[in-house]
BAVEXVO-811169 format. One record per atom (N, C-alpha, C): x, y, z. Coordinates in pm, whole numbers, plus 32768, in hexadecimal, padded with zeros to 4 digits. Example, Ala and Ser with C-alpha at 12.3 -4.5 7.8 and 13.67 -1.06 7.14 Angstrom:
<sites>
85277DC7830C
84CE7E3E830C
85287EB6830C
85057F1F82C4
85577F9682CA
850A80038313
</sites>
This chain:
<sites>
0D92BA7348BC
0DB2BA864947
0D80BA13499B
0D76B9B8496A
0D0BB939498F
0D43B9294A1F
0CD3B9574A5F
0CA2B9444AFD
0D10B9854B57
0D5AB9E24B17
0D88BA7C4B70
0D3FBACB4B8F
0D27BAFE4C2F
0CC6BB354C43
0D1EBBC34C35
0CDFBC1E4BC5
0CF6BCC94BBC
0CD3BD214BF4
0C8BBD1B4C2A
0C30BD5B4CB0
0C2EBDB34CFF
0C4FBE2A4D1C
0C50BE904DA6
0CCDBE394DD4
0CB9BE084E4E
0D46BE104ED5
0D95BD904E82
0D62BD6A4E33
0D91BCBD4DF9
0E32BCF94D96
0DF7BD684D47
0E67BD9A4D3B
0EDDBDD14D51
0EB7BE134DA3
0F10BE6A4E0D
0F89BDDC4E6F
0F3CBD7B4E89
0F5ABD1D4EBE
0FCABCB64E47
0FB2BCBC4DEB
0FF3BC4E4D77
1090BCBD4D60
104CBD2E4D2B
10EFBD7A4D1B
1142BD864DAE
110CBDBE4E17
1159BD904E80
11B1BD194EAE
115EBC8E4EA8
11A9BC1A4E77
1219BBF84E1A
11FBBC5D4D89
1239BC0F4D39
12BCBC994D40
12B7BD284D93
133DBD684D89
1371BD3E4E35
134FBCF64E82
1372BCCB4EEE
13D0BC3A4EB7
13B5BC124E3E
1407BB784E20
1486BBDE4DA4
145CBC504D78
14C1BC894D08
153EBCE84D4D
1526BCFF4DD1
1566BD5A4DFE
1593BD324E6B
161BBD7F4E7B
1677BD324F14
1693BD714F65
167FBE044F71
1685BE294FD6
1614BE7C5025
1599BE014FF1
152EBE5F5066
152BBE3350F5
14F6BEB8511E
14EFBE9951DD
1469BE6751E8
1470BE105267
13F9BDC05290
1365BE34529A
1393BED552E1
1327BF3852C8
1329BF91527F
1341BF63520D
1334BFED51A4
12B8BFEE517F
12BFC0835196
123BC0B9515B
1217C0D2509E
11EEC04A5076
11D0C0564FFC
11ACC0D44F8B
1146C13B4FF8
10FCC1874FBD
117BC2174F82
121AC214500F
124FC2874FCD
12E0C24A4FA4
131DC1E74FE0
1377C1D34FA8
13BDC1B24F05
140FC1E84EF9
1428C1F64E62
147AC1464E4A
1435C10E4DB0
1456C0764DB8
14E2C0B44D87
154FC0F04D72
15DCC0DD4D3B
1623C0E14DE8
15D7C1194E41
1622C1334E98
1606C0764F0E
15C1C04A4EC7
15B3BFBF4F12
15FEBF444EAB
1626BF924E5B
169CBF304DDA
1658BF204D53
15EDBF6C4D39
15BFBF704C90
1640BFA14C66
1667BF334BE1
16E4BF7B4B92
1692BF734AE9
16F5BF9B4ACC
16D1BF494A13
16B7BEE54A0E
1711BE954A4B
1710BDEC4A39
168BBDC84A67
1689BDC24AC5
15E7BDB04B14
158DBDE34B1B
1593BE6C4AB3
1508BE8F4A90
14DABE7B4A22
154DBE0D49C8
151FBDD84968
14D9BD494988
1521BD0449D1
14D1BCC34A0B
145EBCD04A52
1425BD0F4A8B
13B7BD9E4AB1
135FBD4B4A57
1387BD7649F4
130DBD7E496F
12ECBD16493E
1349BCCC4953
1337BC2B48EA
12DDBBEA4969
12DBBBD849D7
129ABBC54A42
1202BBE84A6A
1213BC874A34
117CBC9F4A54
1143BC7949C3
1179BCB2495B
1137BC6248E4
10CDBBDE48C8
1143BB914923
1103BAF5491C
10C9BAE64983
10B8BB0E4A0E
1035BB1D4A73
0FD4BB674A74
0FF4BBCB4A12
0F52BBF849ED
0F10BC064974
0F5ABBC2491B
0F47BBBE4867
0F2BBC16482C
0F9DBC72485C
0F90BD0D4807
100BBD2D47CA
1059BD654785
1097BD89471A
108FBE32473E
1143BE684763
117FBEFA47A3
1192BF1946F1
114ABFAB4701
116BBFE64672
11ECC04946B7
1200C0324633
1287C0A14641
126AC141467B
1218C1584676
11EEC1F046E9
1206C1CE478F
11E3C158478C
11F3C1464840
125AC1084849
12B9C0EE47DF
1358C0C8483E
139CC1154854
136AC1844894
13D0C20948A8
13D1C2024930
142FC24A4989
1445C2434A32
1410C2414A5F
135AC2CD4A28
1322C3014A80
12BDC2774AAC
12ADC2224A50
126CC19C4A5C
1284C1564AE4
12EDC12D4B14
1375C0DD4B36
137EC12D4BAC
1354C1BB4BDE
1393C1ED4C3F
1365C1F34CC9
12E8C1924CDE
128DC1B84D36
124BC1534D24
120DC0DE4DA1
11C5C08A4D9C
10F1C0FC4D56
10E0C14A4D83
1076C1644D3A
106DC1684C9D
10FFC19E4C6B
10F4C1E04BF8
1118C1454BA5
116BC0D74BFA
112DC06A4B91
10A5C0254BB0
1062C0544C00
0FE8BFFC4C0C
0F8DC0394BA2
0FAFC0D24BC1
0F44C10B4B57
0F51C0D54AD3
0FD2C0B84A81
0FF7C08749EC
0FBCBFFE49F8
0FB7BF9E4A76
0F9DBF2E4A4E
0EDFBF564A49
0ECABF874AA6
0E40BF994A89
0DEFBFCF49F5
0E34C01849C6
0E28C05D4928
0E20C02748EC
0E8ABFA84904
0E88BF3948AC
0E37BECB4892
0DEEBEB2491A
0D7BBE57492C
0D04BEB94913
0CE5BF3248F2
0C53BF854915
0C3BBF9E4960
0C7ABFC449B6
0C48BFE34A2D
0C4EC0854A34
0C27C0B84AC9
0C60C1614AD5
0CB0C1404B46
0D3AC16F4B49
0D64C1694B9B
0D67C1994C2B
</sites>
């Protein structure tokens, strides 16, 4: 992860970034915490890209249990998988 900071808000902050550059139709105030990511343009296509993305910004590797929707459907519920993935508690 050489010199990514994983961190409390550091995270929260990196996936925001990186589904604000994957997705096209978010509004300038969406509320991260309830909006659902398919309804701001998560598709297949781009939630495969999703993965190959966070993969390589946080040097973690999606097991096949968390590529299911419920992953994908909710900015918390992917923070929590990326957090799982680094050790963290989400």
């Amino acid at each position: 992860m050489s010199g990514i900071d994983t961190t409390g808000p550091a995270i929260t902050d990196r996936l925001v970034e990186t589904l604000n550059s994957h997705l096209r139709n978010v509004p300038p105030d969406v509320d991260w915490a309830t909006v659902r990511l398919p309804d701001v343009g998560l598709d297949s296509m781009s939630a495969i890209e999703l993965v190959i993305t966070l993969e390589e910004s946080f040097g973690v590797q999606f097991p096949d249990e968390l590529l299911v929707r419920e992953t994908f459907a909710y900015l918390p519920s992917l923070e929590a998988a990326v957090r799982s993935l680094l050790g963290e508690r989400a």
